[in-house]
ROTORPA-148258 format. One record per residue (C-alpha): residue in three letters; x, y, z. Coordinates in steps of 0.5 Angstrom, whole numbers, plus 500, padded with zeros to 3 digits. Example, Ala and Ser with C-alpha at 12.3 -4.5 7.8 and 13.67 -1.06 7.14 Angstrom:
ala525491516
ser527498514
//
This chain:
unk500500500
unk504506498
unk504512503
unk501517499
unk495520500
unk489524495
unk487530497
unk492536499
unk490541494
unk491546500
unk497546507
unk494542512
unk494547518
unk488549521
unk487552527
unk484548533
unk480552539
unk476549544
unk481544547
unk481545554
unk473547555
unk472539556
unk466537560
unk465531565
unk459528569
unk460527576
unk465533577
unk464537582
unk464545584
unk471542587
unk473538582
unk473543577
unk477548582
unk483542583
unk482542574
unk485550574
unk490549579
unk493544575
unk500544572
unk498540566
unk494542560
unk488537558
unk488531557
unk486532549
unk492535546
unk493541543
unk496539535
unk495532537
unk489528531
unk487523535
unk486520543
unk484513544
unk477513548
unk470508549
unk463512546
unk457511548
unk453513542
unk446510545
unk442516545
unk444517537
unk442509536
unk451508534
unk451504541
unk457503545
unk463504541
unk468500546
unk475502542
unk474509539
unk478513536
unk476520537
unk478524530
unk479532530
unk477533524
unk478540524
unk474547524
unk471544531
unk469538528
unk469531530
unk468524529
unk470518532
unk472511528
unk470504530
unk475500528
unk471494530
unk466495525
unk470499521
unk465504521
unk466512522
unk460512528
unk459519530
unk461526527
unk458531530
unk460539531
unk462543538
unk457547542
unk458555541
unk462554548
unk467550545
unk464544549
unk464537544
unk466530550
unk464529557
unk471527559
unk469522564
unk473515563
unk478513568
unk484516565
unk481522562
unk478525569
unk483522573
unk488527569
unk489533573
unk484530579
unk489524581
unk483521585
unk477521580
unk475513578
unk469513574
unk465509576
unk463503575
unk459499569
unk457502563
unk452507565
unk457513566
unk461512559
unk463519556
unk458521550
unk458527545
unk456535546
unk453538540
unk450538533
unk451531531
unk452531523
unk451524521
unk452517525
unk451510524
unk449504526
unk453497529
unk450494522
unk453500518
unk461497518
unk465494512
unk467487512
unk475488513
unk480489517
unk483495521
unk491496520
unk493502523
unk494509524
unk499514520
unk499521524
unk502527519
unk502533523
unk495535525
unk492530520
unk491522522
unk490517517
unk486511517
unk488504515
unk484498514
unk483492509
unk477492504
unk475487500
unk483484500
unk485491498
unk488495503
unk485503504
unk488509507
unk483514508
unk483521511
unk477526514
unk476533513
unk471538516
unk469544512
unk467549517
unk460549516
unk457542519
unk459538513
unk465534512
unk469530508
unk473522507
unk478521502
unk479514501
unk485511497
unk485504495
unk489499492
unk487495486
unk480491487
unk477487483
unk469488485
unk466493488
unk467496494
unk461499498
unk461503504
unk456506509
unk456514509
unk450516514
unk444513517
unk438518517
unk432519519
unk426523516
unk430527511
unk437524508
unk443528509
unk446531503
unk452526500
unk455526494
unk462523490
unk467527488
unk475528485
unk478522482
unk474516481
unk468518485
unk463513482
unk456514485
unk452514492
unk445510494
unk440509498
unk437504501
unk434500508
unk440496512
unk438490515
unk435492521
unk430497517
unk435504518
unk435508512
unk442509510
unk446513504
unk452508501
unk458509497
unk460506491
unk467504490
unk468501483
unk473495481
unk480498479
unk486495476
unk491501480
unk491504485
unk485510485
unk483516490
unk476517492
unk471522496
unk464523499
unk462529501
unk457529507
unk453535507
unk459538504
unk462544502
unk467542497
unk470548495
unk471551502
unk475544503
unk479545496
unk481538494
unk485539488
unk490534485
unk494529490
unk500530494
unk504526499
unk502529506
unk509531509
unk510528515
unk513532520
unk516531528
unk510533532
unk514533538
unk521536536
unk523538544
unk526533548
unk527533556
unk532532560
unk532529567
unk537527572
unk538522577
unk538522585
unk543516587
unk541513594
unk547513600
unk542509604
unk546502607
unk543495606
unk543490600
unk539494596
unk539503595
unk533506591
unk534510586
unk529515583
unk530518576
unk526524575
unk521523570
unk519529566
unk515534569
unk515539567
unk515539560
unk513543553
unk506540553
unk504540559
unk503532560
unk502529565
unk507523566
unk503517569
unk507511568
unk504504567
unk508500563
unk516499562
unk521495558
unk528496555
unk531496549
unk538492547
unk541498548
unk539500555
unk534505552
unk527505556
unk520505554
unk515507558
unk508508557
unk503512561
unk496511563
unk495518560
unk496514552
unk504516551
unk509513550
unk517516552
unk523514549
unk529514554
unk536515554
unk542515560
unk538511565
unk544506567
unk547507573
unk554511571
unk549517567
unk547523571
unk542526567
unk537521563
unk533524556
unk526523554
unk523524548
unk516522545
unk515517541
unk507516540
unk501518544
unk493517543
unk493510546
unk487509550
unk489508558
unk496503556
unk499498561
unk502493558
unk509495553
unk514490551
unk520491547
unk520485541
unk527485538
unk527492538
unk521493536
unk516497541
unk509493543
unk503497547
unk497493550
unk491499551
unk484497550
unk484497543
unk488492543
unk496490541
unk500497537
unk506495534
unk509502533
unk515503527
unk519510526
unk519509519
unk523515517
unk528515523
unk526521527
unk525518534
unk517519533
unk512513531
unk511515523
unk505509523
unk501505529
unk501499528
unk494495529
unk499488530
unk492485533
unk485487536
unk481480537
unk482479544
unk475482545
unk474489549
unk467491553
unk467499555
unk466496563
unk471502566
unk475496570
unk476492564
unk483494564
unk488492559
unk493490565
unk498487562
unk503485555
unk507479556
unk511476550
unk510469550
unk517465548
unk516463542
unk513468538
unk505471541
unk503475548
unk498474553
unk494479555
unk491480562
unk484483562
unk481487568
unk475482570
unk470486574
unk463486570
unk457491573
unk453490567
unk456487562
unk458479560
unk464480557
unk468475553
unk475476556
unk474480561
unk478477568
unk482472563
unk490471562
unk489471554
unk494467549
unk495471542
unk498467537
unk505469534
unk502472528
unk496476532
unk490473528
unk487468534
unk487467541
unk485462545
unk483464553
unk488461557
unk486461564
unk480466567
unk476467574
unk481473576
unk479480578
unk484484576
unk490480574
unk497483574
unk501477570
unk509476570
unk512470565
unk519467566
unk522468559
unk527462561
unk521458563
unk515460560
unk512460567
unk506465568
unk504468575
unk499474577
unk496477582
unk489478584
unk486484587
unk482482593
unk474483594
unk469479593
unk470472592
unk478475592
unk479473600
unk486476600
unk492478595
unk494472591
unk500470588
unk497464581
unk501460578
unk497460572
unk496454568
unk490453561
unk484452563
unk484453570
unk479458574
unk482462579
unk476463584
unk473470581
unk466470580
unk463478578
unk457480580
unk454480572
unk453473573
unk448471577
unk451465581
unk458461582
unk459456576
unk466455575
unk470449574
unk478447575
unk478452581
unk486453582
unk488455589
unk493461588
unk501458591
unk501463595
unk496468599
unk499474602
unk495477608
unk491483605
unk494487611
unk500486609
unk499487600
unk493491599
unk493492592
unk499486588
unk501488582
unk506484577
unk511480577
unk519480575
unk523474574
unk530477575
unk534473569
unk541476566
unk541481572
unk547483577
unk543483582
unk546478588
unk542475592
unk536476588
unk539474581
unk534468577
unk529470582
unk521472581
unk519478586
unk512480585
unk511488586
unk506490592
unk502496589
unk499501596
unk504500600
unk510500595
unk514494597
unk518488593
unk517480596
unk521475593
unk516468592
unk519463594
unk516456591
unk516449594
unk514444588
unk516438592
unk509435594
unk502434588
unk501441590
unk505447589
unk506452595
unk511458597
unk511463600
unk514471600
unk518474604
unk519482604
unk526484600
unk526493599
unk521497601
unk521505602
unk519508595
unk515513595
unk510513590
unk505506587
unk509500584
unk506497577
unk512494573
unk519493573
unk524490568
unk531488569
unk536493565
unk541489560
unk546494559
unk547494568
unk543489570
unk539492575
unk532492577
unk528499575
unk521499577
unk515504576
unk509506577
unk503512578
unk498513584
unk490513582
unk488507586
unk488507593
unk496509597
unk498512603
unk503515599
unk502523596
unk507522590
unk503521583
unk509517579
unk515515579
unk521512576
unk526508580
unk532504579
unk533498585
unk541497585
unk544492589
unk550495593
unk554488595
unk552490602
unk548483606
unk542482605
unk538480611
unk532477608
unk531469607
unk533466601
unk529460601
unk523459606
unk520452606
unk515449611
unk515441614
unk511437616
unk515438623
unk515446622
unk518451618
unk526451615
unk529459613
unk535459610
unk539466609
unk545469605
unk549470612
unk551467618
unk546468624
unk548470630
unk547463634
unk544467641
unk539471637
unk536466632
unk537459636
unk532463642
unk525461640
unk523468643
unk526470637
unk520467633
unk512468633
unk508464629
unk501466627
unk496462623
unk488462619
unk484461614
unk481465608
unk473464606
unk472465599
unk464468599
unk460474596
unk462479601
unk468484600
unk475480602
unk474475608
unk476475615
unk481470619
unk478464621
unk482459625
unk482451623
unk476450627
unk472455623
unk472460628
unk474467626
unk481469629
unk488467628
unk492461632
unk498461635
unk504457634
unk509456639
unk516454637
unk518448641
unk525449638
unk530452634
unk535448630
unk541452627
unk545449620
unk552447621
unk554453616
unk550457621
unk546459615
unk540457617
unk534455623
unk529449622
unk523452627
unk520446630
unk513448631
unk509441633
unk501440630
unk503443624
unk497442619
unk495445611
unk493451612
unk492459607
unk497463612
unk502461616
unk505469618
unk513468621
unk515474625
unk523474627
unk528477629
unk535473626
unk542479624
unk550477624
unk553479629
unk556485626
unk548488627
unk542489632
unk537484630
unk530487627
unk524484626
unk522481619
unk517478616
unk515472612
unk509468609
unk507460608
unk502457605
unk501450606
unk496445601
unk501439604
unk506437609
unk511435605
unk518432609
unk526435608
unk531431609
unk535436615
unk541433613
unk541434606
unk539441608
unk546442611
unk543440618
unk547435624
unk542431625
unk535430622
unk531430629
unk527435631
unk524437638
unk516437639
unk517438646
unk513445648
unk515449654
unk509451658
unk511459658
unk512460651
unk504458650
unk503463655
unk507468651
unk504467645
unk498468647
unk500475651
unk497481648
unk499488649
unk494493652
unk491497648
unk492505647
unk490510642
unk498510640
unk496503638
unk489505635
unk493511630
unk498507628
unk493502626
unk489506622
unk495508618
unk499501617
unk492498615
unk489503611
unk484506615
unk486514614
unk486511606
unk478512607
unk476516614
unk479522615
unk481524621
unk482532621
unk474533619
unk475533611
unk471529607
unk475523602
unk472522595
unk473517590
unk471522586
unk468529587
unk461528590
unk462521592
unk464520599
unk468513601
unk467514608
unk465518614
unk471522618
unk473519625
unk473527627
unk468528632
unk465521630
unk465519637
unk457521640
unk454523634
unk447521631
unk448516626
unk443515620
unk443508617
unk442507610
unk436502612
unk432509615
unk434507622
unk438511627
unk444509632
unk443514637
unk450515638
unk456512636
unk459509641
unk464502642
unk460498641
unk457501635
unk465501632
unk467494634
unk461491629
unk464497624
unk471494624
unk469487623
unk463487620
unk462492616
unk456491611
unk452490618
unk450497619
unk452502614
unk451509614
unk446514609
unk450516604
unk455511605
unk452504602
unk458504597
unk462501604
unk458496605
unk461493599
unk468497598
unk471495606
unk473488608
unk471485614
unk477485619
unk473479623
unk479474625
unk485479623
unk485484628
unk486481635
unk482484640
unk487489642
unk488492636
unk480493635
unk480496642
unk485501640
unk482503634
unk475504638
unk480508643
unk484512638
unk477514634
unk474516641
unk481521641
unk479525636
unk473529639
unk474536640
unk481539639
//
């Protein structure tokens, strides 16, 4: 297909207005103020021709366009293009205010209010404001193929097969109302035919024109519509074609044919610098400047990352660009960013295929080229779109692997509110040419998926809520069901429900984000590892897998900690060998910064987390990279053991429930401690030791050039497997049972509760994510309140949703709000109901006491 389009006639410089006068439903009077007092621009940019976004075109009869691409075409007209259906949707003219999009969709409204979600479902999707010029219905498509998209400056043609012939095809407004497609095609041998408009009443005004216009008809469609159709004749060569649709053709003035020149769109890069940690330990955190501010006035929302060969970077941001860096590797002081392609439709997964960069948005897999070698993408490939997409505003493109062998999987977001999707909440395998796919495993909520590139293993985590009980970590594998249910579907009805390696308490990992196998790194201890990446409090685990028994189980231990903003991606940097991760705040986090980019450098220091954890059917075996300090690690003090179980239910998370089935958490008292000849590792001799979700293990254990410090890990246990002690490195394969009366009561002793207790609390589990506690109000978005301040909550009044009125907030009142939210939910806060997980069984009563004190501290003053 050659690069060259009909019409030029005249510069295609056209004067854009109105840009920033975008609308959103549900803004309120605060939202609009936090929108002016932003840095950035908006979200639609000035210059740019197009943005990915789904439509809602119901009222105009176009139905729901999932995978929209919005088109400035020009003289404050637009048009969105289904590449589905290969249909122009919906054209449509701006209001005399210069409005013409609700902006509302999850990354439009959070663009410059970084904690506005959309709702949702499907019933808040962003609609057309203005005159609507001419639309089409879901039948009104052509049989075809959509290949892509070409930018030339403030123009942007459509590419798409037809009848085996390949079309590009370019879209003007008049300045009238009217507007105008020129169509290129290749040689076909029959006709080819194309829905202009459908009409109701009278027929708008269509007609053919410029080199090959053949004709235009009228006729009925399938579902009755009336429609204007375009005729395209059979031709031997290439020809050029129009269609003007109440159109003044002179004031377009196409004449003759000229290539469109393709120009630099974002000529300026940015440059950045490095801030290189000085903290101890095995692993510093280095954060590298992302660009803000910069010469378009874009938000920079990372979401996605990969590198090059070279060491170059490739991000995406949730915001639809992609930047290109140089001189992130460790030696550089100063990084450079450069633009490389924008528009995509909120973007999560990015992968660099020998060199070649990869995006996963909601339209499906871009493969983006630069053509004439100028640093920005020339033609957005549509590599494939067959795994299919709704508009639900939680089906997120969450991830892009690439499958060995040639192909990707694509992990989909799977909380449906009002539609049954076809793929949503799966891990979806793409075949290598991008023609087919298979689903390969569902049943998930909100996937955030790894693969090991040696292996071919893949993981993913889970988002806990409803049927989700906790943070899990799958091993994925075809055809399994991995317990989620939406609340579309009417019942549960799975089968081959896989229970995840590992669950990782909520408290602990509120929000798993994805996985990164550590081959070909330089990163010591942790090098050929899996590190699954903690999202609300950014922290990275190592997993650690036990494959001895029928059923796999792991467990995860904590390895860096400390970042300053959200967690989503990382990838191992070829050129030196560490660990870079990113990420962006829009969900919930205890931290303020909005985005960042950091680098995790191994320091050669020690490092003090385990590098094995395995459980035993007579305890728990941890294996470190130092020699322990004997007095330390061998003293059963040293060590507090807790285990519980998990529900999977209709409710929102679970709580802990012991093997009893009553709520709450068991005490394991260590009769023992077994340090290895090389002194690398204890054997914990825990006696009555049964499969259960969670065995959490606090220690203590240091060298004895350091002060001990208490960490943590976590085991889930399907099976008691055995290990030979001495095959371990052990002197013997006894393990003494024998429990000591003291150390039961020692386990089971509780601190007293205190209101120091109760604030500590209310971070650390992420109570203030929710509940103010200075009086202001939290807001998912403006007008939407998550919870009720604790400020003077303490002897209030409470209405509830069910009409009844708690005559004053008192302990009691608070405890059943701690462990059974959905019991009793206040008016106007029936979304908290469904939205905060029970804490039955995971607080110990003297932790819920201290919240009730804490909350009681904060009347008055």
């Amino acid at each position: 297909m050659k690069r060259v389009m009909p019409f030029s006639g005249v510069r295609w410089v056209l004067v854009f207005l109105g840009w920033g006068v975008l609308s959103a439903v549900g803004y309120g009077q605060e939202a609009a103020h936090l929108e002016a007092e932003s840095e950035f621009g908006s979200y639609v940019e000035e210059g740019f021709p197009f943005f990915g976004q789904v439509l809602d075109g119901r009222e105009q009869g176009v139905g729901i366009v999932p995978r929209g691409i919005v088109l400035k075409l020009g003289d404050g007209v637009y048009g969105c293009f289904d590449p589905d259906l290969l249909r122009l949707a919906l054209v449509w003219r701006e209001t005399e205010d210069g409005e013409w999009l609700e902006m509302n969709s999850m990354s439009a409204g959070s663009y410059r209010v970084p904690s506005l979600k959309a709702p949702a479902g499907q019933k808040v999707l962003p609609k057309v404001k203005g005159e609507v010029i001419s639309w089409m219905g879901p039948d009104c498509g052509i049989t075809g193929e959509f290949l892509g998209l070409l930018p030339f400056g403030e123009r942007v043609a459509l590419k798409y097969s037809v009848e085996g012939a390949e079309a590009m095809e370019m879209i003007y407004g008049d300045g009238d109302g009217g507007y105008a497609r020129m169509i290129g095609v290749d040689p076909h041998e029959d006709s080819i035919e194309l829905v202009l408009a459908t009409y109701e009443g009278k027929a708008p005004k269509v007609e053919a024109f410029g080199v090959g216009g053949e004709k235009v008809v009228k006729r009925s469609g399938s579902s009755g519509e009336k429609q204007i159709v375009g005729v395209i004749p059979p031709s031997d060569q290439w020809q050029a074609y129009g269609f003007g649709i109440n159109c003044q053709i002179e004031k377009i003035n196409f004449e003759g044919m000229q290539e469109p020149e393709e120009v630099s769109i974002w000529r300026d890069s940015v440059r950045s610098r490095q801030s290189v940690s000085t903290s101890e330990g095995a692993f510093a955190i280095d954060e590298l400047e992302i660009p803000i501010p910069n010469p378009w006035a874009r938000n920079v929302r990372l979401s996605g990352m990969d590198f090059f060969s070279d060491g170059r970077l490739a991000v995406c941001t949730f915001d639809g660009d992609v930047w290109v860096v140089e001189g992130v590797s460790m030696g550089s002081e100063e990084a450079t960013w450069q633009r490389y392609a924008s528009g995509l439709h909120e973007p999560m997964g990015l992968r660099v295929v020998e060199d070649e960069v990869f995006v996963f948005d909601r339209a499906g897999i871009w493969r983006l080229h630069d053509e004439n070698g100028d640093g920005e993408a020339d033609f957005y490939e549509m590599w494939s779109n067959v795994v299919p997409q709704t508009a639900e505003t939680r089906e997120f493109a969450m991830g892009l692997l690439e499958k060995p062998g040639g192909g990707f999987y694509v992990a989909k977001g799977g909380q449906e509110v009002s539609t049954k999707g076809i793929a949503n909440g799966t891990i979806s395998e793409v075949s290598a040419d991008g023609k087919s796919y298979e689903i390969f495993a569902n049943g998930l909520r909100q996937p955030f998926a790894g693969i090991d590139p040696v292996t071919g293993m893949i993981t993913s985590s889970d988002q806990q809520g409803n049927w989700v009980p906790s943070t899990p970590i799958h091993v994925i594998e075809r055809g399994r069901h991995y317990g989620f249910v939406p609340k579309v579907l009417e019942q549960v009805r799975y089968e081959g429900l896989q229970e995840p390696a590992v669950w990782i308490p909520h408290i602990v990992n509120q929000s798993g984000a994805k996985q990164v196998w550590l081959r070909d790194a330089a990163m010591g201890p942790l090098n050929d590892t899996l590190i699954h990446i903690g999202y609300n409090r950014p922290e990275l685990f190592r997993v650690f897998f036990d494959e001895a028994g029928k059923e796999r189980q792991g467990a995860v231990a904590s390895v860096v900690s400390g970042f300053p903003c959200a967690l989503l991606d990382g990838a191992v940097n070829p050129e030196d060998g560490q660990l870079y991760v990113c990420g962006f705040r829009i969900w919930g986090t205890a931290l303020d910064q909005i985005s960042g980019l950091f680098r995790v450098r191994y320091t050669g220091e020690v490092d003090t987390a385990p590098e094995d954890v395995r459980s035993e059917e007579r305890g728990i075996m941890m294996r470190f990279g130092f020699e322990l300090d004997e007095a330390v690690a061998t003293s059963p003090m040293s060590y507090t053991v807790e285990r519980w179980n998990y529900r999977r239910s209709k409710d929102y998370g679970s709580g802990h429930y012991r093997l009893d089935g009553e709520p709450g958490q068991e005490a394991l008292p260590v009769a023992s401690v077994t340090l290895s000849e090389d002194k690398k590792s204890v054997f914990l001799g825990i006696p009555d030791m049964e499969p259960v979700d969670t065995v959490s293990v606090r220690y203590r254990v240091a060298d004895g050039a350091e002060l001990p410090r208490v960490q943590s890990a976590y085991l889930t246990v399907r099976q008691l497997n055995g290990i030979d002690l001495r095959e371990a490195g052990f002197a013997s394969d006894e393990v003494d049972l024998e429990i000591d009366p003291s150390m039961i009561a020692a386990a089971k002793a509780a601190p007293e509760p205190s209101v120091e207790q109760g604030e500590l609390l209310a971070t650390t589990i992420g109570c203030v994510a929710c509940h103010s506690v200075d009086g202001s109000q939290v807001e998912a978005q403006p007008g939407l309140v998550v919870g009720p301040t604790w400020k003077d909550l303490w002897g209030t009044r409470r209405e509830l949703s069910d009409g009844t009125v708690v005559k004053a907030v008192d302990a009691p009142y608070l405890r059943e709000s701690i462990l059974e939210p959905g019991a009793k939910i206040a008016a106007g806060f029936e979304n908290m109901g469904v939205g905060m997980p029970s804490y039955l069984g995971i607080l110990q009563d003297w932790q819920v006491e201290s919240l009730v004190l804490y909350i009681e501290s904060l009347v008055g003053d």
